[in-house]
C-alpha positions in Angstrom: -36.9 1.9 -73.3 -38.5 5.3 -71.7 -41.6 3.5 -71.2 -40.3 0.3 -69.1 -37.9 3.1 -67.4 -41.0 4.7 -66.3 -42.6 1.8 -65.5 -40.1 0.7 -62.7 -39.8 4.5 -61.6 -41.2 3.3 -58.5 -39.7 1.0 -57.3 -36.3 2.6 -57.8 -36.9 5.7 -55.5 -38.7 3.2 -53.1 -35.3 1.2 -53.0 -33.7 4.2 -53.0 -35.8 5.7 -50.1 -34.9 2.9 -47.9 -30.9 2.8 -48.5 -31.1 6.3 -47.7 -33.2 5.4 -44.9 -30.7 2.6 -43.7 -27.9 5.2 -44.4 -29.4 7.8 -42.1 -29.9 5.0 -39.0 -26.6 3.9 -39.5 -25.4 7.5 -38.8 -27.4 8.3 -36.5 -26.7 4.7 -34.0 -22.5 5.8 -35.0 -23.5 9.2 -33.6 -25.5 8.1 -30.6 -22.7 5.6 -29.7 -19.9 8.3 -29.7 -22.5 10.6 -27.7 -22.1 7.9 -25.0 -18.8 7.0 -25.0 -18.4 10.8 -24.5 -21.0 10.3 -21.3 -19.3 7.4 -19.9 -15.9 9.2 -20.2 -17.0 12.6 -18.3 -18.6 10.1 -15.8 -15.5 8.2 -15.2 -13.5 11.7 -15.0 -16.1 12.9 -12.1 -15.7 9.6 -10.2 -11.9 9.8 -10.1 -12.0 13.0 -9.0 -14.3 12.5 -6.1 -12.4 9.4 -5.3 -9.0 11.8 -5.1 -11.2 14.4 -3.1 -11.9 11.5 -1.0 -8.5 10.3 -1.0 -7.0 13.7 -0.1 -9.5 13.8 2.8 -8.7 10.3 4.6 -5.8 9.7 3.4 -6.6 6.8 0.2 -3.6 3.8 -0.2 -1.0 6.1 1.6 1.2 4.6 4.0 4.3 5.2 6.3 7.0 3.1 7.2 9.2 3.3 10.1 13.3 3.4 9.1 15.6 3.7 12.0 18.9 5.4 13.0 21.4 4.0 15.2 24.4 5.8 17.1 25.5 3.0 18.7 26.2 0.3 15.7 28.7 -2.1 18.0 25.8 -2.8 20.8 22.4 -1.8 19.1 21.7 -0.4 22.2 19.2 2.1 21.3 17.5 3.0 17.9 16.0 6.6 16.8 12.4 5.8 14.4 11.6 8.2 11.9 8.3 7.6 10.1 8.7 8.0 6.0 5.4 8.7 3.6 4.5 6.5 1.1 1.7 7.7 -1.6 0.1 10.6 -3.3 -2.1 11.7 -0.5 -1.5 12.9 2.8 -1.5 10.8 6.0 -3.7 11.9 8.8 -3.6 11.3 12.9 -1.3 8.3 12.4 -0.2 6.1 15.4 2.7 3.5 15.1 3.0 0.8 18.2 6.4 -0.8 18.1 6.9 -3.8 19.4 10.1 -5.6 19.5 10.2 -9.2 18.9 13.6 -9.6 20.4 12.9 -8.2 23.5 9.2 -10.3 24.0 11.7 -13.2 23.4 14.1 -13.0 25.8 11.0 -12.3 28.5 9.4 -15.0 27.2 10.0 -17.5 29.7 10.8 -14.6 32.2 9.2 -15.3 36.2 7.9 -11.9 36.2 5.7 -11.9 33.2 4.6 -8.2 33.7 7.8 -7.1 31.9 6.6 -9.6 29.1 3.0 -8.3 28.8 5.1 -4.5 28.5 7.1 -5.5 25.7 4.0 -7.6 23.9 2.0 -4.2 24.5 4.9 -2.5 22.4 5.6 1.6 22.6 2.7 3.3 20.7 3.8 6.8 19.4 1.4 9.2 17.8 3.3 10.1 14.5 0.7 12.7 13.5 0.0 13.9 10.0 2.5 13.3 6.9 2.2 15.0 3.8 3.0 13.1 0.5 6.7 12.5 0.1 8.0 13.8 3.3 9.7 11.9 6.8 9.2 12.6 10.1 11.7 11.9 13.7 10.1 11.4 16.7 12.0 12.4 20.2 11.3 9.0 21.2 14.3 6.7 21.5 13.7 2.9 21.5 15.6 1.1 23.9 16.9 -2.1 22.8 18.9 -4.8 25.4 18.7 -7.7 23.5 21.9 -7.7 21.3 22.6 -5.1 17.9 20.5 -6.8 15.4 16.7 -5.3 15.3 13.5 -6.9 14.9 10.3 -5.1 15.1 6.8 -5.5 14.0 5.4 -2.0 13.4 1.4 -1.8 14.3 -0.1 1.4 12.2 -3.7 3.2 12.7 -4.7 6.1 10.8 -7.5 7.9 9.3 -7.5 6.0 6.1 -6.9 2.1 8.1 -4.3 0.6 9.3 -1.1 -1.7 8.1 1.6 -3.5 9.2 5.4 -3.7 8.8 8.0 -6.3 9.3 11.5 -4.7 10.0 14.4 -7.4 10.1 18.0 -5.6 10.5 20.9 -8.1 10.5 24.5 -6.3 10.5 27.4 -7.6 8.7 31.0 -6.8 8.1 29.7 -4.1 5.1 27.0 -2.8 7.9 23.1 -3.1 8.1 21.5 -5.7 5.9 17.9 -4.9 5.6 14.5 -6.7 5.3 11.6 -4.9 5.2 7.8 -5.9 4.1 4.7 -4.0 4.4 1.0 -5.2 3.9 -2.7 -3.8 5.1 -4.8 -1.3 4.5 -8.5 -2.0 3.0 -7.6 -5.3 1.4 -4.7 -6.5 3.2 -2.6 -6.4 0.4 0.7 -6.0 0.3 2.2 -2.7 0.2 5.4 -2.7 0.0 8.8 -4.9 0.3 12.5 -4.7 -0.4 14.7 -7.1 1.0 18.7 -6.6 0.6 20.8 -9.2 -1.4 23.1 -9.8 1.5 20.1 -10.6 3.9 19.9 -13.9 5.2 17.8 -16.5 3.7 16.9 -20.2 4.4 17.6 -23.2 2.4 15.4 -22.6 -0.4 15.9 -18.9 -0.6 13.2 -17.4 1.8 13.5 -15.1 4.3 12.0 -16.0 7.5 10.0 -13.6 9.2 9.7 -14.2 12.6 6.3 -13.6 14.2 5.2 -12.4 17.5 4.6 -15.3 20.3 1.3 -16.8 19.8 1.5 -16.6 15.8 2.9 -18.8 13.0 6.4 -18.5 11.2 5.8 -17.0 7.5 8.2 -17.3 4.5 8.3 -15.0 2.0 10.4 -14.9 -1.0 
């Protein structure tokens, strides 16, 4: 029994050699694998936080909307913008040109087409800097003839792009039903929208946003 134990001696710590072998590169490729996950992880940290410095520097997928006050709720005669910040990063050299659809259609057909080309050109207001979470009013009062419901289309430019918002305000006998819809930036996306359940809708439950002359009627849900 010693002797045929002896004989296969061998070939035991050869098989031996090599599962411990196999063992070994097994831990070794478990080990190397973890190393780079650990790599990848500390890379993807560094990129999101040059993309934030970035961010913080331009201004990233921050935007403003405009929200307006009025004194004069039987006419509509006038409305007071103040420009509200959307985002985690600050909003630099931003520029908001109003335009109001009501007004470009009651000059629409209007003989002296100067006062139209006025109202398409809208009121451009340099809104400044916002930082994150915060509102800012303007001395600027918009000056509105055309009945008390508002309608504006909101043209923005700042450092980080630019975006546009649709402002629909209806009143009723519980006060200002309000529609309001956001999209732009880098992808043209849409950034924001919240329409009130009291706001009007068509047939099949859209609201209709009406577009500047020249451009189709969209529906949104």
């Amino acid at each position: 029994m010693t002797r045929i134990v002896w004989q296969f001696l061998p070939a035991f710590l050869i098989v031996a050699g090599a599962m411990l072998a196999a063992t070994g590169g097994f831990w070794q490729s478990l080990r190397q694998s973890h190393f780079n996950n650990l790599i990848q992880e500390k890379n993807n940290q560094i990129i999101t936080l040059q993309q934030d410095n970035l961010s913080a520097v331009t201004g990233g997928d921050s935007f403003a909307e405009m929200a307006i006050q009025t004194p004069d709720t039987v006419n509509g005669s006038i409305a007071m913008p103040m420009f509200v910040h959307h985002g985690r990063f600050p909003l630099y050299d931003v520029e908001a040109r109003i335009v109001d659809i009501d007004e470009l259609e009651r000059l629409r057909n209007s003989p002296d087409q100067t006062q139209f080309m006025t109202a398409l050109n809208g009121i451009l207001i340099n809104v400044g800097s916002l930082t994150a979470g915060t509102a800012r009013g303007t001395p600027t009062i918009l000056k509105h003839p055309s009945g008390r419901d508002f309608n504006y289309n909101i043209f923005y430019f700042a450092r980080n792009g630019s975006w546009i918002q649709e402002l629909r305000m209806k009143w009723n006998d519980k006060g200002w039903s309000i529609a309001n819809h956001i999209f732009g930036l880098s992808e043209g996306k849409e950034l924001f929208s919240r329409v009130a359940e009291d706001y009007p809708r068509d047939s099949s439950g859209a609201v209709v946003w009406n577009k500047a002359p020249g451009s189709s009627e969209e529906k949104r849900k």
